[in-house]
C-alpha positions as CSV (number, residue, x, y, z in Angstrom):
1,X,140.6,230.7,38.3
2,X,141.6,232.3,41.4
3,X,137.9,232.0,43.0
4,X,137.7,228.2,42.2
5,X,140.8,227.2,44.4
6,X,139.7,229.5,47.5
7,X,136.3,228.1,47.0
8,X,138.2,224.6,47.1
9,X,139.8,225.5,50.0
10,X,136.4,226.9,51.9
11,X,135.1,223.7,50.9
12,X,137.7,221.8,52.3
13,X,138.0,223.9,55.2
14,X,134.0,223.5,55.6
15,X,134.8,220.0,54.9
16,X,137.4,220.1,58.0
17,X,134.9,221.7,60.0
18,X,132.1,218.7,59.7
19,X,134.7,215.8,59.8
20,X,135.9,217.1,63.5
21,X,131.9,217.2,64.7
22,X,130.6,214.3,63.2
23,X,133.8,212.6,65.0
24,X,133.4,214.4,68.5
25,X,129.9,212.4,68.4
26,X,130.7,208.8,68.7
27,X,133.8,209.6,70.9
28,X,131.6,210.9,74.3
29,X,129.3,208.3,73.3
30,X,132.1,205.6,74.2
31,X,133.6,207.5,77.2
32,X,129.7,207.8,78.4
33,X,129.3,203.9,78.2
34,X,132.4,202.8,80.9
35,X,131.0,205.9,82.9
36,X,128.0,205.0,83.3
37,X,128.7,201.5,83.9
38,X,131.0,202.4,86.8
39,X,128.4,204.7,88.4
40,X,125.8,201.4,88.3
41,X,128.3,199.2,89.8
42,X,128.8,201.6,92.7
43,X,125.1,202.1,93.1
44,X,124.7,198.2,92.7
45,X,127.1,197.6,95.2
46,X,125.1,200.2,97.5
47,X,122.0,198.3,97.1
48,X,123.9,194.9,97.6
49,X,125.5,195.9,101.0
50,X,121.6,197.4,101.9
51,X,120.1,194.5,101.4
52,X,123.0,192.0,102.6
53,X,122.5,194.4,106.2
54,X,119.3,194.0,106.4
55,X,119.9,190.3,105.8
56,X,122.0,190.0,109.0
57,X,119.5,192.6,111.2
58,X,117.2,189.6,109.9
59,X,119.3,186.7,111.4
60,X,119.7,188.7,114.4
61,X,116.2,189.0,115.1
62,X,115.9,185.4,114.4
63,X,118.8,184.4,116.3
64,X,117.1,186.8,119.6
65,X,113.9,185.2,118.6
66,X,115.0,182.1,118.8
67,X,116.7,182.4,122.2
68,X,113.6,183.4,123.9
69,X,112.1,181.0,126.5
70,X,108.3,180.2,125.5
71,X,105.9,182.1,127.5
72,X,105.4,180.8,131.2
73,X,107.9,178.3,130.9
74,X,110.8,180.2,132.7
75,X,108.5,180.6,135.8
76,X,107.8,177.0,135.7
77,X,111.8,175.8,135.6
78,X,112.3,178.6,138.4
79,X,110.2,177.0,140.8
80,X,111.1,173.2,140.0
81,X,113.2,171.8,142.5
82,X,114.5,169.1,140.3
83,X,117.2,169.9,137.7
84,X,115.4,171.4,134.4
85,X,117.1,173.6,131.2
86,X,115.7,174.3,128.2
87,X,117.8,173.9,125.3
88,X,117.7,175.8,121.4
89,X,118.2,174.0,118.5
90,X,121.7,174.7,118.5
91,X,122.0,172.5,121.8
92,X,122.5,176.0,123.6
93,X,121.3,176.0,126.8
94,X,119.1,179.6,127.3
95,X,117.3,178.4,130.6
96,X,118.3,176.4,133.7
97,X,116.9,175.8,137.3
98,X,119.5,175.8,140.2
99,X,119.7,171.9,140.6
100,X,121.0,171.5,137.0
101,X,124.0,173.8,138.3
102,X,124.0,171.8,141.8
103,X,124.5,168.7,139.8
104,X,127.0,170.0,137.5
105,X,125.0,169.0,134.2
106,X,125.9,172.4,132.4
107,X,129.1,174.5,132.1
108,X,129.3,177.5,130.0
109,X,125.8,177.3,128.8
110,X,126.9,173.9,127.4
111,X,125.4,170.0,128.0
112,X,128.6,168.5,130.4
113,X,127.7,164.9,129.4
114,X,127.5,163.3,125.6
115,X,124.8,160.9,127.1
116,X,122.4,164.1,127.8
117,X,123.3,165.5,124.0
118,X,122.8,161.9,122.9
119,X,119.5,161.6,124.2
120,X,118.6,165.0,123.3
121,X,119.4,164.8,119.8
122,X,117.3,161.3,119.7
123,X,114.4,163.3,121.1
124,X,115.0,166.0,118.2
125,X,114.6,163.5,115.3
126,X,112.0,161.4,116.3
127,X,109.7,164.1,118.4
128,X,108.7,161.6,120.9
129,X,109.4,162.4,124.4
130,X,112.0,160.2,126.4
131,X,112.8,158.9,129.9
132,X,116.1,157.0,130.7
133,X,117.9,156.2,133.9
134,X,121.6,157.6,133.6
135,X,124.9,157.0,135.6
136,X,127.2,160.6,134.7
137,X,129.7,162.4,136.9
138,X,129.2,165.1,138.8
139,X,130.1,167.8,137.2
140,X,133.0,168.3,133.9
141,X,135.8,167.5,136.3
142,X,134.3,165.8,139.5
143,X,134.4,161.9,139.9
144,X,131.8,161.0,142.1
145,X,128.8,159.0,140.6
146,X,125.1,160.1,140.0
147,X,122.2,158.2,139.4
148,X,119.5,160.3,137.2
149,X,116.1,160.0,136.1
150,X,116.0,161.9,132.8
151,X,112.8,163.0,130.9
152,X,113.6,164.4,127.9
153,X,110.6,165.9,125.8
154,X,110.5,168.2,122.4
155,X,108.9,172.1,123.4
156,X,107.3,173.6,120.7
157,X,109.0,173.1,117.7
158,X,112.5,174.9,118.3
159,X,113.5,174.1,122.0
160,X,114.0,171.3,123.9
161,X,113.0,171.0,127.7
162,X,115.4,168.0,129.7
163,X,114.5,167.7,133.4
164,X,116.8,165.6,135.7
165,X,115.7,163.7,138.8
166,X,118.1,163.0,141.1
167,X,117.9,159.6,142.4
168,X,121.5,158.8,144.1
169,X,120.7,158.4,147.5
170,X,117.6,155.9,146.5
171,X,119.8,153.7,144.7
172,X,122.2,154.1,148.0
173,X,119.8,153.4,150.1
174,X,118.6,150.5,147.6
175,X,122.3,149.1,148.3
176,X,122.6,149.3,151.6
177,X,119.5,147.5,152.1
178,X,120.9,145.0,149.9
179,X,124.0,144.4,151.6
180,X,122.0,144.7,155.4
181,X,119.7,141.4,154.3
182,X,123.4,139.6,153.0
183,X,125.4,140.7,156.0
184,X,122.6,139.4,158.5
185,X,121.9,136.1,156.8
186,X,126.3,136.0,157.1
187,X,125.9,136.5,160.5
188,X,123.3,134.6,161.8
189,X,124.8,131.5,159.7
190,X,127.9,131.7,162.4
191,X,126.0,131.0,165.0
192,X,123.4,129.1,164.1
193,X,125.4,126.6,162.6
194,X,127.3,127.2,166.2
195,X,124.5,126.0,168.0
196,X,123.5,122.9,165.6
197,X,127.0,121.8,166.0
198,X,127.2,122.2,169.7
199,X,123.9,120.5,170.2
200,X,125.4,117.5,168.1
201,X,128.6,117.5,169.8
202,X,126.7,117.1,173.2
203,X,124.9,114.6,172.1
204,X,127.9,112.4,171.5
205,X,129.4,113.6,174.7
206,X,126.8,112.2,177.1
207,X,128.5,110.1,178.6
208,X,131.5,112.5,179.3
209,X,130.4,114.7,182.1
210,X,133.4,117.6,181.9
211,X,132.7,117.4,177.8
212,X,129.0,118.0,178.1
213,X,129.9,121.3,180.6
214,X,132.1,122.8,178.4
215,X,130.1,122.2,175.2
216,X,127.0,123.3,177.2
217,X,128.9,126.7,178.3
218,X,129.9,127.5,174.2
219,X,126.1,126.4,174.0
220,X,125.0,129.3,176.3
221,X,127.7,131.6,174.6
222,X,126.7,131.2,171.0
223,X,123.0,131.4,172.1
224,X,123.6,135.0,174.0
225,X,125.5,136.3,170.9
226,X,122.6,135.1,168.9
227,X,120.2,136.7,171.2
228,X,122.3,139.7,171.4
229,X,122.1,140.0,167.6
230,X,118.4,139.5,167.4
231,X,117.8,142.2,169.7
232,X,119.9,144.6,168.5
233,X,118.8,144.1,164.7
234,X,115.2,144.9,166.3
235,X,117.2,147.9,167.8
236,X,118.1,149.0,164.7
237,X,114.8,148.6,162.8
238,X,112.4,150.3,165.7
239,X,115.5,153.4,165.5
240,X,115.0,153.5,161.4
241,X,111.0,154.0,161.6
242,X,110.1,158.1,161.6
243,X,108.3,157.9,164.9
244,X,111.3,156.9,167.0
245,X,111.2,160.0,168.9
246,X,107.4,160.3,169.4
247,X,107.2,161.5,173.1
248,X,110.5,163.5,174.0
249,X,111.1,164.4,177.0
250,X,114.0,166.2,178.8
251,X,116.8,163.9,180.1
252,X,119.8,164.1,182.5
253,X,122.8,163.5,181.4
254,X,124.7,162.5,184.2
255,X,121.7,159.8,185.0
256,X,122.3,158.2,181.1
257,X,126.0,158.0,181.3
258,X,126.0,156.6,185.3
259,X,123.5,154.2,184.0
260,X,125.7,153.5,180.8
261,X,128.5,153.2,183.1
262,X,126.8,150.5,185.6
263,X,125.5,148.1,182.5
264,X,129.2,148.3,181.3
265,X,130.5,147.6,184.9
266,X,131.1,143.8,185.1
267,X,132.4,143.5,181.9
268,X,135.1,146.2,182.4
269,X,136.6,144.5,186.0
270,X,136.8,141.6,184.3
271,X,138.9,143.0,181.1
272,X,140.7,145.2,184.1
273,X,139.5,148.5,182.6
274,X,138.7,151.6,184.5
275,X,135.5,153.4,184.3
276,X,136.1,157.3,185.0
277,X,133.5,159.7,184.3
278,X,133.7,163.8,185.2
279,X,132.3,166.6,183.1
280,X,129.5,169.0,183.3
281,X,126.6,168.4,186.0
282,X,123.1,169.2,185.9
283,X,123.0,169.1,182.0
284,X,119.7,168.3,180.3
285,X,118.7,167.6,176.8
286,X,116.1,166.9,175.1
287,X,115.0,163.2,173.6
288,X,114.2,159.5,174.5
289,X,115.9,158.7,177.9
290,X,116.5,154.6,177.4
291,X,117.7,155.7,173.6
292,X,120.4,157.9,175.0
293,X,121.4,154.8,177.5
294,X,121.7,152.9,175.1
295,X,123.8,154.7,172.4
296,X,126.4,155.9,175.3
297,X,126.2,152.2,176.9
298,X,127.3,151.0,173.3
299,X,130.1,153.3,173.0
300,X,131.6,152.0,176.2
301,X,131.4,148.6,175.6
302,X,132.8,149.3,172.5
303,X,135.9,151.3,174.2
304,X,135.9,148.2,176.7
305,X,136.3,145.6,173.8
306,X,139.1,147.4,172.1
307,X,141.1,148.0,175.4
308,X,144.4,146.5,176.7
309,X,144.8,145.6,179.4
310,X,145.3,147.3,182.2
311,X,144.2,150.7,181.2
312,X,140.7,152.8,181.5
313,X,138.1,154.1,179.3
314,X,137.0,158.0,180.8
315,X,133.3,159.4,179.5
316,X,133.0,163.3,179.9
317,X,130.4,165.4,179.8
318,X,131.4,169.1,178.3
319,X,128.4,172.4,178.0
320,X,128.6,175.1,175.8
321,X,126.2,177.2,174.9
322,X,123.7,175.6,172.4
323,X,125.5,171.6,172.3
324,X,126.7,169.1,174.9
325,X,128.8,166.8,174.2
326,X,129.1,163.2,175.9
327,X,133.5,161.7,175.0
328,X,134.2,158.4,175.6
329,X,137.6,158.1,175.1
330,X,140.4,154.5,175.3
331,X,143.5,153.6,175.9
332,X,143.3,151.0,172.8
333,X,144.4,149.6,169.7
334,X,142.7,152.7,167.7
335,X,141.8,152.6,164.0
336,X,143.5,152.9,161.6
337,X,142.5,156.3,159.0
338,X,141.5,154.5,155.6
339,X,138.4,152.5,158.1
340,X,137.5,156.0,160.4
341,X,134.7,156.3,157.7
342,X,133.3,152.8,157.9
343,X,132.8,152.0,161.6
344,X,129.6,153.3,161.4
345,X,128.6,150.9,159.4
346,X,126.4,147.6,160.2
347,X,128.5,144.8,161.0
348,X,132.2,146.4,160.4
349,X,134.6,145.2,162.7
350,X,138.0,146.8,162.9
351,X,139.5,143.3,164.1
352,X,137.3,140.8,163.5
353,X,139.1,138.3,165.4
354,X,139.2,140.5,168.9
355,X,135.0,140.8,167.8
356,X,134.1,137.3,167.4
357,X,136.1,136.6,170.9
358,X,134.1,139.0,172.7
359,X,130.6,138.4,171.1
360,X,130.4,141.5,169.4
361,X,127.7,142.0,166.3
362,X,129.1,145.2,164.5
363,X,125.8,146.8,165.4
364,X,126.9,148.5,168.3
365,X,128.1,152.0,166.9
366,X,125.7,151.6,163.8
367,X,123.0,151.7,166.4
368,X,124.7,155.0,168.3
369,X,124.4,156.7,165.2
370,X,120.6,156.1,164.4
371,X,120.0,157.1,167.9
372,X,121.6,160.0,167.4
373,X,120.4,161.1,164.5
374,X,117.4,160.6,165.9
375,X,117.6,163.6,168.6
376,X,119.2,165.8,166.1
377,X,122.7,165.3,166.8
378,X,125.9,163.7,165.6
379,X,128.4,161.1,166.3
380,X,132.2,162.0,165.7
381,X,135.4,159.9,166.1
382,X,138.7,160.7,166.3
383,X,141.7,157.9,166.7
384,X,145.3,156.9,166.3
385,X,146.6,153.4,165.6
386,X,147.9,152.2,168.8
387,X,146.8,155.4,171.3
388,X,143.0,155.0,170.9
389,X,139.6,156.6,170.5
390,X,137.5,159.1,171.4
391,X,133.8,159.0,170.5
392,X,131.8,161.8,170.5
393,X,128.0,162.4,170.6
394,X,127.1,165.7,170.0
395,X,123.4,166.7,171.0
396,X,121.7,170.4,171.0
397,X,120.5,171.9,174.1
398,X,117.0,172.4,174.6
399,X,115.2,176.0,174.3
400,X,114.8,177.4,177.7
401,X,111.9,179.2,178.4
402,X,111.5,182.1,180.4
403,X,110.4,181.4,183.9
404,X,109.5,185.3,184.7
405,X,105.5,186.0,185.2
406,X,104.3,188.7,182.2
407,X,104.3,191.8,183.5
408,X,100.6,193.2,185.2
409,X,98.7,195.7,182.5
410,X,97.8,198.8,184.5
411,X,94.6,199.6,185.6
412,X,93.1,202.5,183.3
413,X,90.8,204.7,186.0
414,X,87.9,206.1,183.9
């Protein structure tokens, strides 16, 4: 009796025993499971982040790859003188020549002007290569106007190569040649139609001796200031051609302005004007000695037409060391500032009424630039309403060369 229970209790002891085992078992098996999974998220999330850097090095390569100039190329933009960049096909500029920056067409490695993207982004989608002729500012922030010749082309499959032509000063030019032909048919008409009227007029005055002299005297007037303009628009032509300056020569420059001076002399007693030169003797320069006669005899008359009387008109001559300078300066009316940077053109008149009295063409000072330009100088003016002008033509010196004989080589005894 007694062995059964304590056999009963061994068993259920035993039977203890294997309950506590058999349930130890399943219990690391689930704390295994969330452990394990953990441990394969981290090292998932390792291999993610590996492969999402190496991703990235990728674009970076790509993105450096990318931004590389085609072989060649570079040197080629380098040595153009007209405005070229190359563009990526993020509209990035990675390569420009000097005249793109001259003309302000980038800034900050960006296209300055939605035209240029708009063209270039045309070009992109079709593939074809494009030339247009645009009108853009200077620069992001500048308001002066240029006139360009774009060529837009596709270069290689990822870039785009856009190359500017600057053609402002043509279409200036184009203008001003324009505006020369309207201004001298203008002209002419005035006296033309002068003449045809005067002719007329005498012929209905023929039996009126005193009215046939005066109309033939505005006859001889309107026929000079015809001539006058004939000649000088020949002036003006024979100064625009590239050989005007074929033969120089050195000139004097006390002879041009005493011979300016004596072709201005009538005309300045009878306006009551005083011709005083002074200055710098014995100065030479180099050029075209009837040109330089010319341009200072212009600027004289000029100072004699806008002169009240009494007063004089004084022409100096001043030296330094590489220019000489030839001043006419007047006692006159002046000009006012807003028209200082016109009278150099053709036919501008500061009073038009005071020009047409005296016969003048509003050639005279166009003419005195040309010729100076011509021997490599320039023309300046300064002037104040109502205290007058000074002209100045500013011309370099000529090279001097060295009158000492070279030196004797030694005799060598042998």
């Amino acid at each position: 009796m007694n062995s059964t229970p304590s056999e009963g209790t061994r068993a259920a002891g035993g039977a203890g025993v294997g309950l506590t085992v058999s349930t130890l078992i399943p219990m690391e098996s689930a704390l295994l499971v969330p452990l394990s999974l953990l441990l394969g998220a981290i090292l998932g999330g390792g291999a993610v982040a590996i492969v999402i850097a190496a991703a990235r090095r990728g674009q970076r390569a790509a993105q450096v790859a990318t931004s590389t100039v085609p072989d060649g190329v570079g040197q080629v933009i380098d040595a153009l003188e007209s405005a070229a960049l190359v563009l990526d096909a993020s509209n990035t500029v990675i390569k420009t020549s000097p005249g793109a920056h001259a003309l302000g067409l980038v800034w900050h490695r960006a296209l300055v002007h939605a035209r240029l993207i708009e063209v270039v982004d045309r070009v992109r989608r079709s593939g074809e290569a494009v030339t247009e002729d645009l009108e853009l500012t200077r620069g992001p922030l500048g308001d002066a106007q240029l006139r360009l010749s774009v060529r837009v082309a596709p270069l290689g499959t990822r870039f785009m190569l856009l190359i500017a032509d600057d053609r402002t000063e043509a279409h200036r030019l184009e203008a001003v040649r324009r505006d020369f032909v309207a201004n001298i048919s203008h002209e002419l008409k005035t006296p033309i139609g002068a003449v045809g009227l005067l002719a007329e007029a005498l012929e209905h005055a023929s039996d009126d001796p005193e009215q046939v002299r005066k109309f033939a005297d505005r006859l001889q007037i309107e026929s000079a200031r015809l001539a006058a303009m004939t000649q000088e628009i020949i002036e003006l032509s024979r100064l625009q051609a590239s050989n005007a300056l074929a033969d120089p020569a050195e000139v004097d420059v006390e002879s041009v302005v005493s011979a300016a001076i004596d072709k201005n002399r009538v005309a300045a007693e009878a306006a009551g004007i005083q011709l005083v030169a002074g200055g710098a003797k014995k100065v030479k320069v180099l050029g075209d000695e009837a040109m330089l006669v010319t341009a200072v005899h212009n600027l004289i008359a000029n100072a004699i037409q806008y002169s009240t009387k009494p007063s004089r008109v004084g022409i100096g001559v001043i030296r330094t060391d590489d220019i000489v300078e030839i001043a006419v300066t007047d006692q006159g009316v002046g000009i006012p500032d807003d028209e200082l940077d016109r009278v150099f053109e053709r036919f501008f008149r500061v009073d038009q009424a005071r020009s047409r009295a005296t016969g003048g063409t509003g050639l005279g000072l166009s003419i005195v630039k040309h010729i100076v330009q011509n021997h490599g100088g320039d023309v300046r003016v300064w002037s104040q309403a109502g205290h007058g002008s000074t002209f100045t033509i500013r011309l370099p010196r000529p090279v001097e060369q060295s009158t000492e004989p070279a030196p004797k080589k030694k005799k060598v005894r042998a």
